[in-house]
Backbone as ProteinMPNN parsed JSONL, in Angstrom:
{"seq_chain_A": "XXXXXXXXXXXXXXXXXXXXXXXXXXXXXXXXXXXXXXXXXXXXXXXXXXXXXXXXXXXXXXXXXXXXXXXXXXXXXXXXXXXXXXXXXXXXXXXXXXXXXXXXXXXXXXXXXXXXXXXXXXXXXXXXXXXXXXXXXXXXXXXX", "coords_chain_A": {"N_chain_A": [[1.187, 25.38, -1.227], [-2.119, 25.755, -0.51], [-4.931, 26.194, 2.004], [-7.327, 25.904, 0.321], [-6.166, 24.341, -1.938], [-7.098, 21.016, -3.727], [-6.033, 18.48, -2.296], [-4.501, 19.775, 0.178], [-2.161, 19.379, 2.797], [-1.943, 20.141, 6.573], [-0.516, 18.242, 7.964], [1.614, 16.655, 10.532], [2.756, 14.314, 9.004], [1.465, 14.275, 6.171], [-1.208, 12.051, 4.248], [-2.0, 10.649, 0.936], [-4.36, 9.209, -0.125], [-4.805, 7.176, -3.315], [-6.722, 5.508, -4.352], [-9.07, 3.478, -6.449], [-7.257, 4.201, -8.788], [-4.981, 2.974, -10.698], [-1.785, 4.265, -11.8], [0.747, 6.104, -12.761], [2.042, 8.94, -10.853], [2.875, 12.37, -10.669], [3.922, 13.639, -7.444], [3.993, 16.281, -5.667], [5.435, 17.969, -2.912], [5.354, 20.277, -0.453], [7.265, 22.009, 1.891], [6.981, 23.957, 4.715], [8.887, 25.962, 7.215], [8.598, 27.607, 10.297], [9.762, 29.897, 10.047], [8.569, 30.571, 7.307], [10.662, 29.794, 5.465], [10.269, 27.769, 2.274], [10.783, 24.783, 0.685], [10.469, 23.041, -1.859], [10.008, 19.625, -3.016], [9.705, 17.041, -5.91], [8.414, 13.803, -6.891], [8.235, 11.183, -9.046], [5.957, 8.362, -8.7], [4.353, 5.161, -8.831], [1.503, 3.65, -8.623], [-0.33, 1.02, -7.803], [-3.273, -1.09, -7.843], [-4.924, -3.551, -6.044], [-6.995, -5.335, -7.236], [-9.35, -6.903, -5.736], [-9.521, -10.736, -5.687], [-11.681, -12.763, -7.77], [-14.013, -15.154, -8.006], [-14.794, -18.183, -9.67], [-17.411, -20.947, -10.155], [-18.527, -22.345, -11.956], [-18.414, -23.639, -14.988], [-18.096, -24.64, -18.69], [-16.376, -26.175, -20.898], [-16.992, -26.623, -24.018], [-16.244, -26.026, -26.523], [-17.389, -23.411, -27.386], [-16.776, -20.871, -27.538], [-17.751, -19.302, -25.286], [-17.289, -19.239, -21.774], [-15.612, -21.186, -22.024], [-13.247, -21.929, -20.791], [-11.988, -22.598, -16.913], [-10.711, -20.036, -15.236], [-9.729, -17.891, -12.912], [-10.349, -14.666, -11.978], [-7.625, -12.491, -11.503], [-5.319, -9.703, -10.863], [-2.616, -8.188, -10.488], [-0.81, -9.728, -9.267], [2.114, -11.38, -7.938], [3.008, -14.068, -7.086], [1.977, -16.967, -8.03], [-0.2, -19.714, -7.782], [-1.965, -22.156, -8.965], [-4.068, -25.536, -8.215], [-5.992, -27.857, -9.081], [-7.993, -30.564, -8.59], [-9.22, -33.661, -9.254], [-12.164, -35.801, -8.023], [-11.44, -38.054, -6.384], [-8.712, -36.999, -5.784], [-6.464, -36.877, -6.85], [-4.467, -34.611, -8.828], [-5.143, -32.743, -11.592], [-4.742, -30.419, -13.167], [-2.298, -28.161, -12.723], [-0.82, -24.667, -12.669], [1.421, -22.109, -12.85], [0.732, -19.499, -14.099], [-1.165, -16.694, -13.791], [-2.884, -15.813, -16.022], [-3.552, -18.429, -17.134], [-6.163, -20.774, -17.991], [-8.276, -23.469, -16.868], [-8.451, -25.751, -19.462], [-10.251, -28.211, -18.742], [-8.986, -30.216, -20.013], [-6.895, -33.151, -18.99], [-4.144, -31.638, -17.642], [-4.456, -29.846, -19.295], [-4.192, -30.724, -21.871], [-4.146, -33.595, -22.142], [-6.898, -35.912, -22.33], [-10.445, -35.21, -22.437], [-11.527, -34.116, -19.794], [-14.334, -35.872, -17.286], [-17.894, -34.313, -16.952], [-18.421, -33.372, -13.842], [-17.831, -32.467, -10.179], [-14.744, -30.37, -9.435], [-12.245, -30.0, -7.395], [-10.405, -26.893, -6.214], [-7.267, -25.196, -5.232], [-5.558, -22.498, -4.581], [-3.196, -20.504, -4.329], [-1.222, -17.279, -3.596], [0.419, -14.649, -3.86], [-0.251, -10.903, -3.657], [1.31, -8.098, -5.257], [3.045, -5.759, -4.261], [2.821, -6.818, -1.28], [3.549, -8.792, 0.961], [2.737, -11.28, 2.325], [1.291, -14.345, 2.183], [-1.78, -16.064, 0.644], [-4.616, -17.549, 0.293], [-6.758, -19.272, -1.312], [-9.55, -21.591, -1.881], [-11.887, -24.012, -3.441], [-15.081, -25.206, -4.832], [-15.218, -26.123, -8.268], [-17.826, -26.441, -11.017], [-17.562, -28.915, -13.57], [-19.033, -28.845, -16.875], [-20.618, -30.339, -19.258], [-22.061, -30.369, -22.611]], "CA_chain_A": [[-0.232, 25.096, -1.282], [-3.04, 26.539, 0.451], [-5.704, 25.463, 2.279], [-8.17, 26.013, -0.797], [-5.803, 23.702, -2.355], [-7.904, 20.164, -2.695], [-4.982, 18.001, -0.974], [-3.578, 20.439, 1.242], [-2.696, 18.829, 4.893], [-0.767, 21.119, 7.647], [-0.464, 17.32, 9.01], [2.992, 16.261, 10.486], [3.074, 13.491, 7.78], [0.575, 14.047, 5.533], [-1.407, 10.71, 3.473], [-3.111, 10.447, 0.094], [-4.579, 7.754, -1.11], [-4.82, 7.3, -4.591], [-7.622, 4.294, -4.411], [-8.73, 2.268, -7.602], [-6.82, 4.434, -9.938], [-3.523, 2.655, -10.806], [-1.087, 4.919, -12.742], [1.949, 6.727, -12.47], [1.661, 10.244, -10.61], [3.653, 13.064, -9.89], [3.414, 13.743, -6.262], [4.961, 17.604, -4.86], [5.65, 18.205, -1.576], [5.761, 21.797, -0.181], [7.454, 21.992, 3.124], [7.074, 25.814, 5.05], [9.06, 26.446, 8.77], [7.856, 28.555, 10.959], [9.975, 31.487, 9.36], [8.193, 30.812, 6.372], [10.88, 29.567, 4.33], [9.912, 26.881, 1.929], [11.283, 23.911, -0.155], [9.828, 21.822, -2.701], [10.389, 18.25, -4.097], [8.629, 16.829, -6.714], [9.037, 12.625, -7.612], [7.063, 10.137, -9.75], [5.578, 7.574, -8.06], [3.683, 4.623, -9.507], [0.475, 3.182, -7.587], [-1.178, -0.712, -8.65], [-4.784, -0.772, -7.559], [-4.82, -4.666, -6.005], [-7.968, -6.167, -7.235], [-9.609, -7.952, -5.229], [-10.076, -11.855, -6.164], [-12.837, -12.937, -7.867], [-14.152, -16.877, -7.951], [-16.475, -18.51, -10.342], [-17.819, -21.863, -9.851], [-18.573, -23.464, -13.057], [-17.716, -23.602, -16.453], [-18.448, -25.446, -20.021], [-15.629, -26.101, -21.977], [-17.669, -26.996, -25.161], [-15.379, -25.062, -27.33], [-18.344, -22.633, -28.322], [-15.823, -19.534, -27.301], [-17.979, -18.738, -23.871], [-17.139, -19.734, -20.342], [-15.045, -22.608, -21.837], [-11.914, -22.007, -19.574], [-11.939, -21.971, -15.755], [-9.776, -18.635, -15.313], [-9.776, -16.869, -11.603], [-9.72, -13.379, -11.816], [-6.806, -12.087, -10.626], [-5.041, -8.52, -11.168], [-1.301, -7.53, -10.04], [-0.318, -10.883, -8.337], [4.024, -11.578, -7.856], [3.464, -15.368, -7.075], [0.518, -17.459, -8.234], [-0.488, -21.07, -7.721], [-3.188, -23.228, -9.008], [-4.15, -26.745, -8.415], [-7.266, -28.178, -9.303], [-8.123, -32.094, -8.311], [-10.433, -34.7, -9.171], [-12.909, -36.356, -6.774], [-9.854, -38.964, -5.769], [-7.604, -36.198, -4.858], [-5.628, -36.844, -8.093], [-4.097, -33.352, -9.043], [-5.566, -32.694, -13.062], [-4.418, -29.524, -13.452], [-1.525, -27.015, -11.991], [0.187, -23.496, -13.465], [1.734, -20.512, -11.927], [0.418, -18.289, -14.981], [-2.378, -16.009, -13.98], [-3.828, -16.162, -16.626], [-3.419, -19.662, -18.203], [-6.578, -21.151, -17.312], [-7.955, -25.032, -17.285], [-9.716, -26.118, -20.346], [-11.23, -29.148, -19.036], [-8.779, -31.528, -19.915], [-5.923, -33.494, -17.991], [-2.606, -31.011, -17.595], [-4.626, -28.659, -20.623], [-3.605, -31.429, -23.233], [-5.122, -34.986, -22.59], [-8.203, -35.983, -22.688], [-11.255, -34.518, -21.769], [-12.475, -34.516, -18.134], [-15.607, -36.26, -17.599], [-18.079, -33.938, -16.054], [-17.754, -34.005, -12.599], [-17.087, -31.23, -9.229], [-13.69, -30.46, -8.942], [-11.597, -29.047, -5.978], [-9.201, -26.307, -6.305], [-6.661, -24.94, -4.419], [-4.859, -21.585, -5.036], [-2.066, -19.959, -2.915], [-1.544, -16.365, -4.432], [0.555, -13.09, -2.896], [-0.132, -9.625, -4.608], [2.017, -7.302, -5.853], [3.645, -4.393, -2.832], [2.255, -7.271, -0.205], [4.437, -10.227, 1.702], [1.52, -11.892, 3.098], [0.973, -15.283, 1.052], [-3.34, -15.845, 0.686], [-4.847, -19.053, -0.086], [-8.184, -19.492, -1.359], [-9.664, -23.213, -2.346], [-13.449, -24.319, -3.531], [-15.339, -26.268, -5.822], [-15.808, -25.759, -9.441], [-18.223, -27.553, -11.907], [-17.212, -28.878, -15.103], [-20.585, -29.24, -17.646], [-20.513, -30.796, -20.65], [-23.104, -30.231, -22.905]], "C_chain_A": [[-0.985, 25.931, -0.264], [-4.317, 26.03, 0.939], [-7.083, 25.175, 1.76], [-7.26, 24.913, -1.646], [-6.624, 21.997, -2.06], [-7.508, 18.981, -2.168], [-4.436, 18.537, -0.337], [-3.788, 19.873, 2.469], [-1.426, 19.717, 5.402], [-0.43, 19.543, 8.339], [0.735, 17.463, 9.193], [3.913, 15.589, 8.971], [1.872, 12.993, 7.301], [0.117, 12.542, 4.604], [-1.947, 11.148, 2.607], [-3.476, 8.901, -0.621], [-5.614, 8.108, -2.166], [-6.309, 6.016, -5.056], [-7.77, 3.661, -5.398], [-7.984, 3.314, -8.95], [-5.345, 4.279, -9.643], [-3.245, 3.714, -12.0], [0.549, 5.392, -12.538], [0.939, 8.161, -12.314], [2.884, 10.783, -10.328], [3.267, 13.829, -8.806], [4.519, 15.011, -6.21], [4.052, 17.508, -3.434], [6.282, 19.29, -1.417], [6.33, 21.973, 1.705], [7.678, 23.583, 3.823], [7.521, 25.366, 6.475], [8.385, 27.488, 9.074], [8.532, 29.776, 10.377], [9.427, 31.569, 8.225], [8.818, 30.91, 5.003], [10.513, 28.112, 4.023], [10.775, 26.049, 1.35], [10.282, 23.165, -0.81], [10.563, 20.739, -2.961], [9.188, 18.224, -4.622], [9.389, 14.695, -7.04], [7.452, 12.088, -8.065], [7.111, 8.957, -9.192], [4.76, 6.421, -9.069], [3.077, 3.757, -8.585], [-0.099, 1.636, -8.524], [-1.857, -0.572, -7.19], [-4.405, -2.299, -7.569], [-5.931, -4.719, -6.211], [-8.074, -6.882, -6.693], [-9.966, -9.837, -6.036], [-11.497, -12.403, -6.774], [-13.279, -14.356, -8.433], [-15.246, -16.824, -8.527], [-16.13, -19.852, -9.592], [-18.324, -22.856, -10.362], [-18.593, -22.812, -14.239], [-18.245, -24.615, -17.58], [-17.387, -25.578, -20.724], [-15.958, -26.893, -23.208], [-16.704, -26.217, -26.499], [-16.824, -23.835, -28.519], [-18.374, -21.228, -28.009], [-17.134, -18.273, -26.015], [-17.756, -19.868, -22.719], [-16.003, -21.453, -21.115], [-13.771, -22.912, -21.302], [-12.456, -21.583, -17.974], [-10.691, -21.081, -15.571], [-10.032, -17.708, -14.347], [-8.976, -15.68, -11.924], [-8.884, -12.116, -11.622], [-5.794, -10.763, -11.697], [-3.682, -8.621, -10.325], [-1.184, -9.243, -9.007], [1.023, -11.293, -8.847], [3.829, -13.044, -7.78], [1.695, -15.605, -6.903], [0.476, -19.022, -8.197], [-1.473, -21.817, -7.929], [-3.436, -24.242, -9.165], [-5.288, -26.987, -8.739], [-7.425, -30.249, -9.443], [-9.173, -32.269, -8.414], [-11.372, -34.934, -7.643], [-12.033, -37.312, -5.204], [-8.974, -38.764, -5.458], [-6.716, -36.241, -6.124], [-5.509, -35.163, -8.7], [-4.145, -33.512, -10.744], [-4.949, -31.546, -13.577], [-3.059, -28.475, -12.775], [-0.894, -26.041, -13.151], [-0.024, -22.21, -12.21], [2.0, -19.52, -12.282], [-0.927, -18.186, -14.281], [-3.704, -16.112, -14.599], [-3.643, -17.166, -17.651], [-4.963, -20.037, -17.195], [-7.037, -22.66, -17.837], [-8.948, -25.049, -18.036], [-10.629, -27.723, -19.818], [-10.478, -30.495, -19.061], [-7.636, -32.012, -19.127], [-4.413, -32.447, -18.744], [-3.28, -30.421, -19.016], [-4.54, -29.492, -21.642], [-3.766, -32.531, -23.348], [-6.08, -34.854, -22.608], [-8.786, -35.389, -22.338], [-11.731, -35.121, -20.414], [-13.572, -35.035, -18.321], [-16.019, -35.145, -16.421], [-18.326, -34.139, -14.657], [-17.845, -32.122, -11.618], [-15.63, -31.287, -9.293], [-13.315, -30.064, -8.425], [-10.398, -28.027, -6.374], [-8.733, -25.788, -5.36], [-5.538, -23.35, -5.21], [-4.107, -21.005, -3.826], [-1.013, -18.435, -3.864], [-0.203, -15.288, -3.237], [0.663, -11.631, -3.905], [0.896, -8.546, -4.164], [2.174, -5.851, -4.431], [3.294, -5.557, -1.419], [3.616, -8.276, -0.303], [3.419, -11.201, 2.146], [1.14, -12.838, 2.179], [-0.893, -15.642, 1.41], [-3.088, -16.947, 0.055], [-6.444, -18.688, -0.412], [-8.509, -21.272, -2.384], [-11.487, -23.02, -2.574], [-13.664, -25.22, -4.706], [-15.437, -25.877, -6.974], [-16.755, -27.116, -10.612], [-18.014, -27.658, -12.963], [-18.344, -29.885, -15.328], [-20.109, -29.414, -18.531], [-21.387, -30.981, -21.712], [-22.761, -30.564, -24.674]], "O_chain_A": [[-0.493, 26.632, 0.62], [-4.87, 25.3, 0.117], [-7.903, 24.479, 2.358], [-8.126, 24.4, -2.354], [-6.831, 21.565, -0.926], [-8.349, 18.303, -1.579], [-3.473, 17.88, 0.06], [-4.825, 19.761, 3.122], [-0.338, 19.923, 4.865], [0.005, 19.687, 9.482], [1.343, 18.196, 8.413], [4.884, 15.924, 8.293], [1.281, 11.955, 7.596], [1.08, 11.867, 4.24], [-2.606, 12.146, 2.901], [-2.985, 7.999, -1.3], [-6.631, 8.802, -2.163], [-6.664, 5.905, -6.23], [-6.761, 3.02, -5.692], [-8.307, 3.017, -10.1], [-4.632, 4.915, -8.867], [-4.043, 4.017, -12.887], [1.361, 4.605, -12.051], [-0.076, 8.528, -12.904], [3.835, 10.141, -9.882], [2.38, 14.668, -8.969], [5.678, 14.867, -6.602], [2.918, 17.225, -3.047], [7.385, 19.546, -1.9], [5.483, 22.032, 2.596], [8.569, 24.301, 3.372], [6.817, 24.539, 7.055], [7.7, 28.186, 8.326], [7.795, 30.748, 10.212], [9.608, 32.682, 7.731], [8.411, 31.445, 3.972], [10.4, 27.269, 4.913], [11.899, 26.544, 1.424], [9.304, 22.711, -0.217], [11.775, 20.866, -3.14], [8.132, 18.789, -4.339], [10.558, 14.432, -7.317], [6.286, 12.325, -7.749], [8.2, 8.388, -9.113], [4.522, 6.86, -10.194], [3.766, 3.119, -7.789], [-0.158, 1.474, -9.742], [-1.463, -0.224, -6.076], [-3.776, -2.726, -8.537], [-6.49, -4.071, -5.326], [-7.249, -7.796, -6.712], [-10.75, -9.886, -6.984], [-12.441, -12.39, -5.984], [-12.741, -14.633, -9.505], [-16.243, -16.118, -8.375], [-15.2, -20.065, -8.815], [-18.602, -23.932, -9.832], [-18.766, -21.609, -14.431], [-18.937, -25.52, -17.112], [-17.481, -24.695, -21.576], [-15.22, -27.843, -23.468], [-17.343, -26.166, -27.55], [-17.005, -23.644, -29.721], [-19.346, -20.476, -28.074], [-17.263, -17.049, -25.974], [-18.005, -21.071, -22.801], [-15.874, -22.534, -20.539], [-13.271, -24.036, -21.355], [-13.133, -20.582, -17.742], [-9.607, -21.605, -15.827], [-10.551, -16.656, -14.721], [-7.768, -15.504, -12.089], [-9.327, -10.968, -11.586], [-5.613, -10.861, -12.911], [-3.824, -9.296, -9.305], [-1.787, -9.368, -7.941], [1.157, -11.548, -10.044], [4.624, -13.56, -8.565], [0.761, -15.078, -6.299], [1.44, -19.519, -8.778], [-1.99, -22.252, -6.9], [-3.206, -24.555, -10.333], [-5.904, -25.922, -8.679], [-6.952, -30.951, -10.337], [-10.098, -31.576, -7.992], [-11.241, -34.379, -6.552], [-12.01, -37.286, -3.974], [-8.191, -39.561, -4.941], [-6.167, -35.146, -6.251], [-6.557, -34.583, -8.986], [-3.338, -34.277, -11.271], [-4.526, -31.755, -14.713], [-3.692, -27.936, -11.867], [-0.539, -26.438, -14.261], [-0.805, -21.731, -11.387], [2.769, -18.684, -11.806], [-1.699, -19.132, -14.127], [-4.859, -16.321, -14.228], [-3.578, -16.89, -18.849], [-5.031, -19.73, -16.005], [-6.531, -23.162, -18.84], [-10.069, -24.623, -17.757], [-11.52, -28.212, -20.512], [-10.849, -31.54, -18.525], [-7.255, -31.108, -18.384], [-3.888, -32.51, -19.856], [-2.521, -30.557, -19.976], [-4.9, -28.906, -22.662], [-3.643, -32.967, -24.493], [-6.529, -33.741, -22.881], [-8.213, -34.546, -21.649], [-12.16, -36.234, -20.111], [-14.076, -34.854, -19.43], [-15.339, -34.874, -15.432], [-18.448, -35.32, -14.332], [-17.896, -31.011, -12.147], [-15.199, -32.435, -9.19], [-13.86, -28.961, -8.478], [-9.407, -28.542, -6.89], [-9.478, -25.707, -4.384], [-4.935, -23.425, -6.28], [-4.415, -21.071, -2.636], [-0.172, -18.744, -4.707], [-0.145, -15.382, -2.011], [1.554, -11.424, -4.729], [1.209, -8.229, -3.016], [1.237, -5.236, -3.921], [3.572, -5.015, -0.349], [4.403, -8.466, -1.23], [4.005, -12.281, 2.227], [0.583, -12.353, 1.194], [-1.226, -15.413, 2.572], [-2.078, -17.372, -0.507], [-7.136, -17.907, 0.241], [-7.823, -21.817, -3.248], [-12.19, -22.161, -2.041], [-12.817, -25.81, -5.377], [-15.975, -24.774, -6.865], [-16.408, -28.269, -10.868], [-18.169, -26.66, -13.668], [-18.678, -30.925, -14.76], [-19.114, -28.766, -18.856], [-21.563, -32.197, -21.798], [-23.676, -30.53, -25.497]]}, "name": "protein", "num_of_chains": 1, "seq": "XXXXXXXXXXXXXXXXXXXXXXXXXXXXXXXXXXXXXXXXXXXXXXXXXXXXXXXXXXXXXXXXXXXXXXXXXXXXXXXXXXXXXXXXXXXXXXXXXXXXXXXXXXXXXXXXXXXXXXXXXXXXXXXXXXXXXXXXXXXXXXXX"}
Protein backbone atom coordinates (compact mmCIF):
# COMPACT_ATOMS: atom_id res chain seq x y z
CA UNK A 1 0.00 0.00 0.00
CA UNK A 2 0.83 3.50 -0.20
CA UNK A 3 0.14 6.36 1.51
CA UNK A 4 -2.47 7.51 -1.27
CA UNK A 5 -3.95 4.29 -0.38
CA UNK A 6 -7.38 5.28 1.70
CA UNK A 7 -6.48 2.85 4.78
CA UNK A 8 -2.90 2.97 4.69
CA UNK A 9 -1.31 3.24 8.44
CA UNK A 10 2.73 3.06 8.89
CA UNK A 11 1.22 2.50 12.60
CA UNK A 12 2.92 -0.27 14.78
CA UNK A 13 -0.56 -1.98 14.95
CA UNK A 14 -2.65 -0.48 12.72
CA UNK A 15 -6.97 -0.21 13.50
CA UNK A 16 -9.97 -0.04 11.19
CA UNK A 17 -13.12 0.23 12.15
CA UNK A 18 -15.69 -0.99 10.08
CA UNK A 19 -18.74 0.95 12.04
CA UNK A 20 -22.53 0.28 11.21
CA UNK A 21 -21.75 -1.87 8.28
CA UNK A 22 -22.06 -5.55 9.37
CA UNK A 23 -20.75 -7.99 6.70
CA UNK A 24 -18.10 -10.22 5.93
CA UNK A 25 -14.76 -8.49 4.62
CA UNK A 26 -11.61 -9.39 3.31
CA UNK A 27 -9.00 -7.64 5.26
CA UNK A 28 -4.94 -7.65 3.60
CA UNK A 29 -2.20 -6.88 5.48
CA UNK A 30 1.07 -5.66 3.84
CA UNK A 31 3.98 -5.87 6.15
CA UNK A 32 7.53 -3.96 4.65
CA UNK A 33 11.10 -4.18 6.96
CA UNK A 34 13.34 -1.80 6.78
CA UNK A 35 15.17 -3.69 3.82
CA UNK A 36 12.11 -3.38 2.07
CA UNK A 37 11.16 -6.85 1.90
CA UNK A 38 7.49 -7.48 2.09
CA UNK A 39 4.82 -10.15 2.99
CA UNK A 40 1.24 -10.28 2.59
CA UNK A 41 -1.73 -12.09 4.29
CA UNK A 42 -5.04 -11.82 3.33
CA UNK A 43 -8.19 -13.44 5.81
CA UNK A 44 -11.99 -13.03 5.92
CA UNK A 45 -13.25 -11.60 8.75
CA UNK A 46 -16.90 -11.09 9.68
CA UNK A 47 -18.01 -7.78 11.65
CA UNK A 48 -21.93 -7.55 13.55
CA UNK A 49 -22.82 -3.90 13.90
CA UNK A 50 -24.42 -4.11 17.77
CA UNK A 51 -27.51 -2.08 17.65
CA UNK A 52 -28.13 -0.22 20.11
CA UNK A 53 -31.47 -1.00 22.24
CA UNK A 54 -34.41 0.58 21.54
CA UNK A 55 -37.61 0.88 24.18
CA UNK A 56 -41.16 1.70 23.46
CA UNK A 57 -43.62 2.37 26.06
CA UNK A 58 -46.99 1.47 24.95
CA UNK A 59 -48.84 -0.64 22.84
CA UNK A 60 -52.59 -1.76 21.66
CA UNK A 61 -53.04 -5.18 21.14
CA UNK A 62 -56.48 -4.77 19.38
CA UNK A 63 -55.59 -7.24 16.77
CA UNK A 64 -55.87 -4.44 13.99
CA UNK A 65 -52.13 -5.64 12.74
CA UNK A 66 -50.39 -2.21 14.24
CA UNK A 67 -48.48 -1.82 17.46
CA UNK A 68 -50.41 -4.90 18.77
CA UNK A 69 -47.27 -6.71 20.25
CA UNK A 70 -44.88 -5.21 22.82
CA UNK A 71 -41.49 -6.26 20.96
CA UNK A 72 -38.02 -4.45 22.21
CA UNK A 73 -35.84 -3.83 19.54
CA UNK A 74 -33.01 -5.71 19.76
CA UNK A 75 -30.26 -6.73 17.02
CA UNK A 76 -27.32 -9.44 17.52
CA UNK A 77 -28.04 -10.39 21.22
CA UNK A 78 -26.35 -14.25 22.56
CA UNK A 79 -28.59 -14.26 25.77
CA UNK A 80 -31.93 -12.52 26.14
CA UNK A 81 -34.41 -12.19 28.98
CA UNK A 82 -37.78 -10.73 29.35
CA UNK A 83 -40.12 -10.40 32.19
CA UNK A 84 -42.94 -8.25 32.25
CA UNK A 85 -45.25 -7.94 35.66
CA UNK A 86 -48.48 -6.76 36.68
CA UNK A 87 -49.13 -3.97 39.22
CA UNK A 88 -48.91 -6.89 42.15
CA UNK A 89 -45.57 -7.96 41.03
CA UNK A 90 -47.17 -11.12 39.54
CA UNK A 91 -44.82 -12.11 36.54
CA UNK A 92 -47.52 -12.20 33.16
CA UNK A 93 -45.20 -12.69 30.74
CA UNK A 94 -41.41 -14.19 30.26
CA UNK A 95 -39.30 -15.53 26.91
CA UNK A 96 -35.72 -15.69 25.98
CA UNK A 97 -36.73 -15.20 22.14
CA UNK A 98 -35.80 -11.82 20.84
CA UNK A 99 -38.16 -11.57 18.98
CA UNK A 100 -41.27 -13.30 20.49
CA UNK A 101 -43.03 -10.44 21.80
CA UNK A 102 -46.15 -10.03 24.46
CA UNK A 103 -49.52 -9.86 22.96
CA UNK A 104 -51.33 -8.65 25.86
CA UNK A 105 -52.40 -11.70 27.27
CA UNK A 106 -51.28 -13.95 30.34
CA UNK A 107 -47.99 -16.24 29.21
CA UNK A 108 -49.19 -15.08 25.21
CA UNK A 109 -52.20 -17.60 25.56
CA UNK A 110 -54.78 -16.76 28.39
CA UNK A 111 -56.81 -14.25 28.68
CA UNK A 112 -56.57 -10.84 27.88
CA UNK A 113 -54.82 -8.34 30.21
CA UNK A 114 -56.96 -5.70 31.47
CA UNK A 115 -55.52 -2.39 30.54
CA UNK A 116 -53.28 -1.36 32.98
CA UNK A 117 -49.07 -0.07 33.35
CA UNK A 118 -46.94 -2.84 33.39
CA UNK A 119 -43.28 -3.27 34.63
CA UNK A 120 -40.66 -4.96 32.71
CA UNK A 121 -37.51 -6.22 33.30
CA UNK A 122 -34.93 -7.35 30.67
CA UNK A 123 -31.35 -8.69 31.26
CA UNK A 124 -29.72 -8.97 27.69
CA UNK A 125 -25.72 -9.55 26.62
CA UNK A 126 -24.81 -8.85 22.87
CA UNK A 127 -23.15 -10.76 20.59
CA UNK A 128 -18.66 -10.43 20.74
CA UNK A 129 -19.50 -8.79 24.44
CA UNK A 130 -19.33 -10.65 28.13
CA UNK A 131 -20.79 -7.85 29.94
CA UNK A 132 -24.52 -8.88 30.94
CA UNK A 133 -26.95 -5.27 30.59
CA UNK A 134 -30.18 -4.91 32.20
CA UNK A 135 -32.68 -2.50 31.26
CA UNK A 136 -36.36 -2.35 33.11
CA UNK A 137 -39.44 0.35 32.65
CA UNK A 138 -42.95 0.75 32.28
CA UNK A 139 -45.07 -0.12 29.40
CA UNK A 140 -48.81 0.71 28.73
CA UNK A 141 -51.24 -1.71 27.63
CA UNK A 142 -54.50 0.26 25.77
CA UNK A 143 -57.37 -1.30 24.86
CA UNK A 144 -59.50 0.28 22.61
Amino acid sequence: PTSDDANYSSAPNPVHRYGKDSGRYEVRLVAVNKEGCRDTMYQTIQVDYVKELTLYNVFTPNDDGKNDVFLLDMENVKSYALSIYNRYGERVFFSHNPFEGWNGKMDNVGDDLPASTYYYVLEYVYNCETTERDAEGMVELIRK
